[in-house]
Structures are given as structure tokens and as C-alpha cells.
N, C-alpha and C positions, 0 to 999 in steps of 0.2 A: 791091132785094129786097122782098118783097110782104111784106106783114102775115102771110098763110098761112106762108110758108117761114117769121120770123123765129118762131112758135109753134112748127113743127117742131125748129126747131132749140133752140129752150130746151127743150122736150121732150127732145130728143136727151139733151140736157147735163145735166138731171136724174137720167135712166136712168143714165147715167154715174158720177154725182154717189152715187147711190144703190147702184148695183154695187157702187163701190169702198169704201164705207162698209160695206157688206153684209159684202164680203170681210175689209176690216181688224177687223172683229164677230168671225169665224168665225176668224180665225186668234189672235183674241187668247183666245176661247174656249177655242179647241184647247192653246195655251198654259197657259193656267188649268187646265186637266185632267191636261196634263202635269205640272206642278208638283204638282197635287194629289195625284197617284199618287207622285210621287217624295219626298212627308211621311216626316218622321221623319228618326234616324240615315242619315248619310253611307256607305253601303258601303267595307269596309274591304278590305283588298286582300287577296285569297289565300293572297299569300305569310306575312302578317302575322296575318290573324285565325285561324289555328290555335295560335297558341302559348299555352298555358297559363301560369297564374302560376308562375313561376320558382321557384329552389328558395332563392333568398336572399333573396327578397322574403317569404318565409314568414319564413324563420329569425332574420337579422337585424333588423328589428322585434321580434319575437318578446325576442331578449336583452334587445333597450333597454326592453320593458315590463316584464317580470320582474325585471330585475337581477340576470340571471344572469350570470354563467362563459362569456365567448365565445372560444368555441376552434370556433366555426366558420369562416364568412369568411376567405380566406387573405392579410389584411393584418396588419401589424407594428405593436401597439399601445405605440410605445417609439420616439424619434424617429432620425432617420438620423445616421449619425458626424458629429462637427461638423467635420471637411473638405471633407464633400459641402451641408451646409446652410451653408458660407460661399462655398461655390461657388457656390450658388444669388442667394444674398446680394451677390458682386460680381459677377456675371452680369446682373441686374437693375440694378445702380447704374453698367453699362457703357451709353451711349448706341445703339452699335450692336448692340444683343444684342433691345431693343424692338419692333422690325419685324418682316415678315415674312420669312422665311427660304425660302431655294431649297430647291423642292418635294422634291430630294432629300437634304435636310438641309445644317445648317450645316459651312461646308468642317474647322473644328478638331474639330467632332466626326466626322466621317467619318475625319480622319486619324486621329484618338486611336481610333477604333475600327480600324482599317486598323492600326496601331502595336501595338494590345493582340491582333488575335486574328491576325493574319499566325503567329507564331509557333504558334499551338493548329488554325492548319491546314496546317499547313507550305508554305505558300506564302507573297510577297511578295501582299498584297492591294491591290489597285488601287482606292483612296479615293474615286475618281470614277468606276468603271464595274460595280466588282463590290461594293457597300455602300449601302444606303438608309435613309431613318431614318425609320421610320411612327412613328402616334400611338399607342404601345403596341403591343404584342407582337400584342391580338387585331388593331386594323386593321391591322396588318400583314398577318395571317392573310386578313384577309377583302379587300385587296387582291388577294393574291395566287389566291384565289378569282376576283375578278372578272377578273383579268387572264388566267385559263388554260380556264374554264370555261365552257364551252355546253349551252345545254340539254338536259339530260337525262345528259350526262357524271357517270360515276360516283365517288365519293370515298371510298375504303374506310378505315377509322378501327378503331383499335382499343380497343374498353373494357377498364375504363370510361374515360369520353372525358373532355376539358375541353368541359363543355355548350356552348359559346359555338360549339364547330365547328359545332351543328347550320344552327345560323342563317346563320352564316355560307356556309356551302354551299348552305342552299337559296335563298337571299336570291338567290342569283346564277344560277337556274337548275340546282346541283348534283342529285345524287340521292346521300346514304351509302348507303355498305354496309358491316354491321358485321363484325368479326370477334372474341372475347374474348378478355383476358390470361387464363387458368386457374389458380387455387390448386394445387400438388402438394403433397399430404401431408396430415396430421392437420388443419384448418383448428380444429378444438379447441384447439390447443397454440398456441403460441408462432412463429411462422415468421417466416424471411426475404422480403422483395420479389423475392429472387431464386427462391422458390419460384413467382411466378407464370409462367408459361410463353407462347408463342404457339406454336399451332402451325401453324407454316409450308404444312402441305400443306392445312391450314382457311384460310389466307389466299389459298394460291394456286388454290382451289376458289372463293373468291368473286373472281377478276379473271374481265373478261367484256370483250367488243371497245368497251363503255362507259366500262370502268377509266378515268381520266386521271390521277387521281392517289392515292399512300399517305401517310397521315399518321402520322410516327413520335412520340413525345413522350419524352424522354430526356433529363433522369432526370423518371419519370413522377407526375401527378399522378391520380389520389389514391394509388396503389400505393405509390410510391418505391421503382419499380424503377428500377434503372440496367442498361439492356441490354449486355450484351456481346458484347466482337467479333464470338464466334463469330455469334451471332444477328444480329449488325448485316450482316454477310457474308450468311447465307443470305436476308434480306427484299432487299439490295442486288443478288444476280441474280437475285430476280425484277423487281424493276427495271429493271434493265437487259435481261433477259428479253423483256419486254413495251415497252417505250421508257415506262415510264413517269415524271410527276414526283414526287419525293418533298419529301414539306412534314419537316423534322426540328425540331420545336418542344424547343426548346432553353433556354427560359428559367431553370432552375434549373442551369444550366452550371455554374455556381460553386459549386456545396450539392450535392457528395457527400462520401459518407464513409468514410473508410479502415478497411480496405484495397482496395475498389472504388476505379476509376479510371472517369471520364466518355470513353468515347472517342465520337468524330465519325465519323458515319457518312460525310458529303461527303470524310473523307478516304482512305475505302477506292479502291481501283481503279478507273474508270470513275465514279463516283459524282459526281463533283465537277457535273457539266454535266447532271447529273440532280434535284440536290438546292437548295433554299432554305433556308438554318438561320436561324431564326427567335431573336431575343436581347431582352433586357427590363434596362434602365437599373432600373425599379422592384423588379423581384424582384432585382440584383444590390444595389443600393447602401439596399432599405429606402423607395423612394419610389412604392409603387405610384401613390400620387395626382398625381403628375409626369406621367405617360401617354407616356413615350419609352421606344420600343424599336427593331430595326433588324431587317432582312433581309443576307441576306449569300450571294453564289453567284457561277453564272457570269456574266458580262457580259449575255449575250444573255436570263440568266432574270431578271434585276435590273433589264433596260430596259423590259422590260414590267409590272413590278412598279410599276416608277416611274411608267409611262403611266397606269396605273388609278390610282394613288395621286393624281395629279397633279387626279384628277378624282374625288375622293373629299374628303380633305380640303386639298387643294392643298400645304399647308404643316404641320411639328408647332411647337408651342409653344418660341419662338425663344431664349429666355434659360434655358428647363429643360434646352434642349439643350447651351447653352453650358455649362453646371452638370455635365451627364454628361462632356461632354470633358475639364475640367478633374480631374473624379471619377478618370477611369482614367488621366488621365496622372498623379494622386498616388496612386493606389491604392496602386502596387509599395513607395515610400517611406514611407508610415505601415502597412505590411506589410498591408495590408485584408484579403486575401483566406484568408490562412492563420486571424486572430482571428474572422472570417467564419465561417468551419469548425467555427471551436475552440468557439465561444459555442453556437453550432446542436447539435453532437455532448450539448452540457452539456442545453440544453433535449431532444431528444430524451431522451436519460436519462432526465429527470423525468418526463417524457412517457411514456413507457414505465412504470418505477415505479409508476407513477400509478394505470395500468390493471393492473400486477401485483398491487400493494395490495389493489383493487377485486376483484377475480377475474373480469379478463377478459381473454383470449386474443388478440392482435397481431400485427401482419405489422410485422416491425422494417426500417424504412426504409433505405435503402442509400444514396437522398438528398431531394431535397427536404424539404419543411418538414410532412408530414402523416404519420398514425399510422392506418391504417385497426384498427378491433378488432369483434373475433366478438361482436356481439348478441345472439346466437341462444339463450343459456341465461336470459337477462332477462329473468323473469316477470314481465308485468304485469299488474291484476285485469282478468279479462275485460268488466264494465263498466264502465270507467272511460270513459270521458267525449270524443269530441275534438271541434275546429271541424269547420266543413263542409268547410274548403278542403280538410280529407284526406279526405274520401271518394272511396272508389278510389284511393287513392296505398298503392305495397306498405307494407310492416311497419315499415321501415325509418324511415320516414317517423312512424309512430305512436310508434316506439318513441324519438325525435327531439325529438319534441314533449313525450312523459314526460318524459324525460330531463333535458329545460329547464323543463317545469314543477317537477318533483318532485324533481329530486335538484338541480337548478341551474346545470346545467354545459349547454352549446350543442356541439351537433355536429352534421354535415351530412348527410343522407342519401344516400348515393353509387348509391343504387338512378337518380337522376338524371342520370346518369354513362355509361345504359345506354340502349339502343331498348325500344321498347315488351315486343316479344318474350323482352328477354334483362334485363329488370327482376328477375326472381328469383335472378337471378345475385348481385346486388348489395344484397338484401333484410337480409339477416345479419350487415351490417354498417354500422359510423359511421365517419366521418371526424372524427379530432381534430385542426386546425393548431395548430401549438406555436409558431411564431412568434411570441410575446407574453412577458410580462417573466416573472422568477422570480417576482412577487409574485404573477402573475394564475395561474401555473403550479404555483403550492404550494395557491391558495385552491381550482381546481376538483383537486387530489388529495386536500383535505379533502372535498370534497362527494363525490368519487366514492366516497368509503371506504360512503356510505349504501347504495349498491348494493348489499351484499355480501349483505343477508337478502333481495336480490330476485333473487339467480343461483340458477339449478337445480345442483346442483354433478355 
């Protein structure tokens, strides 16, 4: 090869040398400029960056700074019987109770659950095919969201809700749609939960070829209605009507009160292969911090329940669980469930009293553990003062915030309860939970007595 050629060809090799240099320049440039545009905060995901500060994330802080009277938050400031907290106790000092547990809970509590409610549905319940055991009631809920739900698929709910469906629905693609409980009568006076009403032909105006499923809550939270037959009957053909599922959140199963009876909707006619009854270890035995509760239906609604669940949180907390089976196989023997009643019935009472004293006007609970009462005559000075986080949140909410500032006592704002549209529904009034001891229960009916020179009468 000549002199000439071997200069061409280093030449060549330069050009080369220099292109590829050029180009690895230009792309690492282009790189740089990408990054540079994409500065700052990480983009949050759709489904998540609309949700506003919650309404317990206000209030709860809120008591612990003040040191006020919390009858908000629907937990039990008073510890569980000590049959269930020595269950806990030899559950944990069992070897095999430490591990992980089969994604559809552990086989003694499935039975103990199969054992305890077989007879509250009158059927023989099948421990392995028709009973699940989620990580609380909500992921229960929101399994079974992800297990039934496609995009755009409708969820109709009735207010006011337990806020947690919202999220839960639309997490998964859902879309609600609401329908309300209604007050019948003087909402001034005194009333029962069984004054609130649905009206069934408002429910069956909002099913749409979307519908997939109804969510029932019985006995209801914040109301404390406990629905009956009749009512359970008419929402059940349209269910059956429409082929739809029905979610029946059933946590407070155990906390009603006489002469109301709890009945089961899955156990009406046709109902059973339509229905998921939703159950909670915490709200039954006092352990909301435990986080075990259970689904319960037909086979075919339970196995998909299980599939989402399996890939959510795989497994619940394996020795809490052992703790609940033991829980209801001694329930029947240290009679729980009647002293259950009996203790709840006494704090209601007080609960009630409380707000009679005061001069305010209540919807007397049929069950669960809440006291909704009429706001609406509590004058407060038109300047007084609040944070920011309430601007724009209805009355209810300001009148919430007084309440725990200035008189002392925490309640919830149930206007939270409702969709955007149907918030004034829920404006006029508080949520008090009485779940808490007689001492904590006599101190906010001392503070609420301060109220009285602030009611319009």
C-alpha cells in the first residue's frame, strides 16, 4: 500500500473518529435538556393527586394539640376484654402463629369464622371456599373493588358513605354514584335512624348499563341505621333486577340495639350468589389496631376476591389472626356478645343525655357506635377566626373546629361523608362516637353543657 492510500485511510479513520464523537456530543446534550425540563417534583399519579387533606388528618391532630374531648375518630379508647388480649398473647408465644399465613387466612380462623356465622346465615359455610380473611374490613373492600371492577364501571353508594369507598373505587378504575339516606320528620327534635329513609325509585334512577355494583352498610355508619327487611327486600330486586353485586358492609353486625334486629341481606332469596358481606375482628372484639377482617359469600364471588387479595397484600397478620379465632370460639362462653350490647346501649345513653343537657337535637342510633346531632342552631361570632385548611369546607367543618377549640369536645364533620354536590346535605350536622370510657364520656358532657348560651333556641 502506498504512502497516498495509508493518508487516506487515516483520514478516513478520523472522519470516523470525529462523527462518532460528534454524535455521542449531541445525544448526551439532548439528554441534558431532557433532564433539565423534567426539574423539580416527580409527577404524581392522577388517580392520587386529587385527593384533599382528609377529614381525620384535620381533626385527630387537632384533639392531641388542644387536649380536648375526642369523640371523634371511631376507635375504642379503653382496652379489649382480656380473653381476646390473652389470645393475642398465646398466639404470639405459639411458634407457628409467626410466619406467613395462606393468602386466604389461617385454616382455625376460617373455621371459627365458618362455625360462628354458618348459623347468622342459615347455611352450613364452607371454610375453604366461601370465607376470606383481608387485612381489615377496608382492604377487604378494596379487594373486592379490584377484583369486580373495569374501567369506568359504576359503584353506587349510599350517603353518607364511609369516606374510604371513595378511594377505594376509584383507585381501581371505579366511577361512584351517589344516592342519599334522607331525614323524615322535624330534624329540630329528637329522631330515630330509622327516620332516615332511601328512596328506592332515587336508587333505581341512578342504575345505568355502567352499574356493577351496590354498596349497602348495615347497621350504618355515621347514621345508625339498621335497615330493614322490608328495605333490604326492595334494594335486593333490584339486584337481582339488574344482575348486579352487592358489597353489604357489615362491620358493626354485632352493635345493635333492641328492639331492632340486624338482618342479612345475603340471606334474602336469590341474594346469596349476588352479595359479599363484609366483617371486622376490630370493630367486633375492640381491636381496631389488629387490622383483621373477612369477606364472606358465594364461592365463585370469594375466589376472586382471593385472586386480587393474593396480589395486594398476599397475606393478613398471622398471630392476630390466630387471636380472632380463638376470640369467637370463647366469645359464646364468657357470654361477649350480649355484655357487648349491654355496655354500648349504657354509653349511648350518656351519649344522648349528653347532647340533651346541651340543647341539641339527635338521631338516636338503632346501632353502631355514633350519634349524629343537629348543628344548625350553634351560633358562632361571625368573626371568629379559622386555619386555612377550612377554606371552602361547608359549616360543618367550621362549626367542628369551634367546637374543639372553644368548648373542648372533637367531632367529625359528616358533610365528608357526602359527594361534592350533595355536601349541604350533611352540613348541619356532627358526628359524636361514644366508644370511649365513662370517664372520657361524663368529661365531654361537662364541656358540652358550655354550649347552651351558644344555641339559638
Amino acid at each position: 500500500m502506498t504512502s497516498f492510500h495509508l493518508n487516506i485511510l487515516k483520514f478516513s479513520n478520523i472522519i470516523k473518529i470525529n462523527s462518532t464523537t460528534s454524535s455521542s456530543r449531541l445525544l448526551q446534550l439532548r439528554n441534558m435538556s431532557l433532564l433539565k425540563n423534567k426539574s423539580g417534583p416527580i409527577k404524581v399519579a392522577d388517580k392520587v393527586a386529587h385527593f384533599k387533606q382528609d377529614v381525620w388528618s384535620i381533626f385527630t391532630p387537632l384533639a392531641a394539640q388542644l387536649n380536648a374531648v375526642n369523640l371523634g375518630q371511631g376507635f375504642m379508647n379503653f382496652p379489649p376484654p382480656d380473653f381476646v388480649r390473652q389470645a393475642a398473647i398465646d398466639a404470639i408465644n405459639t411458634d407457628g402463629c409467626n410466619q406467613y399465613a395462606h393468602p386466604k387466612g389461617r385454616s382455625r380462623l376460617l373455621k371459627a369464622l365458618a362455625k360462628s356465622y354458618s348459623p347468622l346465615f342459615n347455611r352450613t359455610l364452607d371454610p375453604e371456599t366461601e370465607v376470606v380473611v383481608t387485612a381489615g374490613a377496608n382492604e377487604g373492600l378494596y379487594a373486592i373493588f379490584a377484583g369486580f371492577l373495569d374501567d369506568g364501571d359504576e359503584v353506587i353508594l349510599m350517603e353518607p358513605f364511609f369516606d374510604q369507598y371513595i378511594a377505594n373505587i376509584t383507585m381501581n378504575g371505579g366511577v361512584p354514584v351517589y344516592v342519599p339516606l334522607r331525614p323524615h320528620g322535624d330534624t329540630n327534635k329528637i329522631m330515630s335512624s330509622s327516620d332516615w329513609k332511601l328512596d328506592i325509585n332515587e336508587l333505581r334512577s341512578k342504575i345505568t348499563p355502567r352499574t356493577k355494583i351496590i354498596v349497602l352498610n348495615t347497621p350504618h355508619n355515621p347514621v345508625g341505621k339498621v335497615f330493614s327487611k322490608e328495605e333490604l327486600l326492595e334494594i335486593g330486586q333490584l339486584v337481582q333486577e339488574f344482575n348486579l353485586l352487592l358489597i353489604s358492609d357489615e362491620v358493626y353486625d354485632r352493635l345493635y340495639y333492641k328492639p331492632d334486629v340486624h338482618e342479612r341481606i345475603a340471606n334474602l332469596p336469590g341474594l346469596w350468589e349476588h352479595t359479599i358481606t363484609i366483617g371486622s375482628g376490630g370493630k367486633t372484639f375492640g381491636t381496631t389496631g389488629w387490622r383483621v377482617g373477612w369477606s364472606i359469600g358465594h364461592k365463585d364471588l370469594i375466589k376472586t376476591v382471593l385472586s386480587a387479595q393474593t396480589r395486594i397484600v398476599f397475606c393478613v397478620n398471622s398471630p392476630l389472626q390466630e387471636a380472632i379465632a380463638i376470640s369467637l370460639e370463647e366469645a359464646e362462653a364468657h357470654d361477649y356478645y350480649e355484655k357487648h350490647i349491654s355496655s354500648y346501649e349504657q354509653r349511648r345513653e350518656k351519649m344522648c343525655k349528653a347532647l340533651s343537657d346541651a340543647g341539641l337535637p339527635y338521631t338516636i342510633p338503632q346501632g353502631a357506635y355514633y350519634v349524629l346531632a343537629n348543628i344548625k342552631g350553634i351560633k358562632i361570632p361571625e368573626d371568629y377566626e379559622y386555619p386555612e385548611n377550612l377554606n371552602g369546607r361547608p359549616r360543618d367543618f367550621k362549626v367542628c373546629y369551634w367546637l374543639a377549640k372553644e368548648i373542648g369536645v372533637v367531632a367529625i364533620p359528616p358533610s365528608e361523608f357526602y359527594c361534592e354536590g350533595n355536601r349541604h346535605l350533611g352540613e348541619d350536622y356532627a358526628r359524636f362516637a361514644f366508644c370511649k370510657t365513662d370517664e372520657t364520656l361524663e368529661a365531654a358532657a361537662k364541656a358540652l353543657l358550655k354550649l347552651k348560651k351558644y344555641i339559638n333556641e
